[in-house]
C-alpha positions in Angstrom: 0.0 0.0 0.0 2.9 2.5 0.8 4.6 1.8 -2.5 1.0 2.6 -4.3 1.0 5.6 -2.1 4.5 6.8 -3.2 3.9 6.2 -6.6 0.5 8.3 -6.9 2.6 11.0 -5.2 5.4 11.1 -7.5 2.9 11.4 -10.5 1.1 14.0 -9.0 4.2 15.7 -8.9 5.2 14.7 -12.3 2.1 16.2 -13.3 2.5 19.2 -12.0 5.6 19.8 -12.8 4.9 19.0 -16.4 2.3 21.4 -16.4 4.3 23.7 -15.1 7.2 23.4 -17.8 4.4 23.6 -20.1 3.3 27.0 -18.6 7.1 28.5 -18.2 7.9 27.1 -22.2 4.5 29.0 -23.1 5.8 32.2 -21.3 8.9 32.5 -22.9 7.3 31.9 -26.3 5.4 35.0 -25.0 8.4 36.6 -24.3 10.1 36.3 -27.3 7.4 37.5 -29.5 7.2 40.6 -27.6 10.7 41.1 -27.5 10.6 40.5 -31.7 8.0 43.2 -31.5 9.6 45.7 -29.6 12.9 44.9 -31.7 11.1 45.7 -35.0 9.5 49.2 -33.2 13.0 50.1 -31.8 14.3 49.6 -35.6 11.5 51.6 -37.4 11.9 54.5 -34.6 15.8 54.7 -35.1 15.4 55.0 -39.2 12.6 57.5 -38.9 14.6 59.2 -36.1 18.0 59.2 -38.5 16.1 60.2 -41.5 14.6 63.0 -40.0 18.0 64.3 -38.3 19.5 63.8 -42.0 16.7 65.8 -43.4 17.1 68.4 -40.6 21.0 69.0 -41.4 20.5 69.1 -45.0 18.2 71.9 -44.6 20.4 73.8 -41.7 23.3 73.2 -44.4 20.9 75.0 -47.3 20.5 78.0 -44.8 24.0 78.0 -43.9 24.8 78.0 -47.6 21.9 80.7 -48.2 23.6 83.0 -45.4 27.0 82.9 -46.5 25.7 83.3 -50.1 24.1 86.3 -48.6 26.6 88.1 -46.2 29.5 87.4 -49.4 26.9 89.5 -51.8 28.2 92.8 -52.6 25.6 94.3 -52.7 24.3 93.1 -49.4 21.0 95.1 -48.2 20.7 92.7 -45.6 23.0 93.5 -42.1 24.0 90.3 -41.1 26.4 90.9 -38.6 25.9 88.4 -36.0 25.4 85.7 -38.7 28.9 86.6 -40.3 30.4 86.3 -37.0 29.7 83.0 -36.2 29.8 81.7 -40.1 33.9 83.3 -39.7 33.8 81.6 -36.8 33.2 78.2 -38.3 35.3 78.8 -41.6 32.3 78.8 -43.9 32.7 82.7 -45.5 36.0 82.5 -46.5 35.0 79.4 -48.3 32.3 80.6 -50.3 33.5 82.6 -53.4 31.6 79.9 -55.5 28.5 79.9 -54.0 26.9 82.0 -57.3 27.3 79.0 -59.1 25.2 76.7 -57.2 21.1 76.6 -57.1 18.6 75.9 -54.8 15.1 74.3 -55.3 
């Protein structure tokens, strides 16, 4: 009778512990989905994020080019001082003596 006993107990426990593989094996198959889904989020927000801050220095680069084009104008009705400053401070004046020739659209 005690060996009957024992053996009910140890499938009882094999049981449970089964079902409770079972449970942890279906949790980490949960797991791993969501982490796949957050991975592909995380992806798309970094490309939209580094195509927006290469779309945001092209255009600071356009009015960088635009001011320099402007303050190297001889004809200058514009007073730009500040602007010239810190362009002179970042080399881009002196560097613009062909700045007629490009275009903008």
């Amino acid at each position: 009778m005690e060996i009957d006993q024992l053996q009910y107990e140890l499938g009882a426990v094999r049981r449970r512990t089964d079902t409770e593989v079972c449970s942890l094996r279906q949790r980490i198959v949960d797991l791993e989905l969501q982490v796949s889904e957050a991975r592909k989020e995380a992806d798309e927000y970094y490309r939209a994020s580094v195509e927006h801050n290469t779309e945001a220095m092209a255009l600071a680069n356009q009015v960088i080019f635009l001011l320099v084009i402007i303050i190297n104008k001889k004809d200058n009705k514009f007073n730009l001082p500040c602007y010239k400053q810190k362009l002179q401070e970042r080399g881009t004046v002196e560097s613009a003596d062909y700045t007629d020739k490009f275009l903008f659209f």
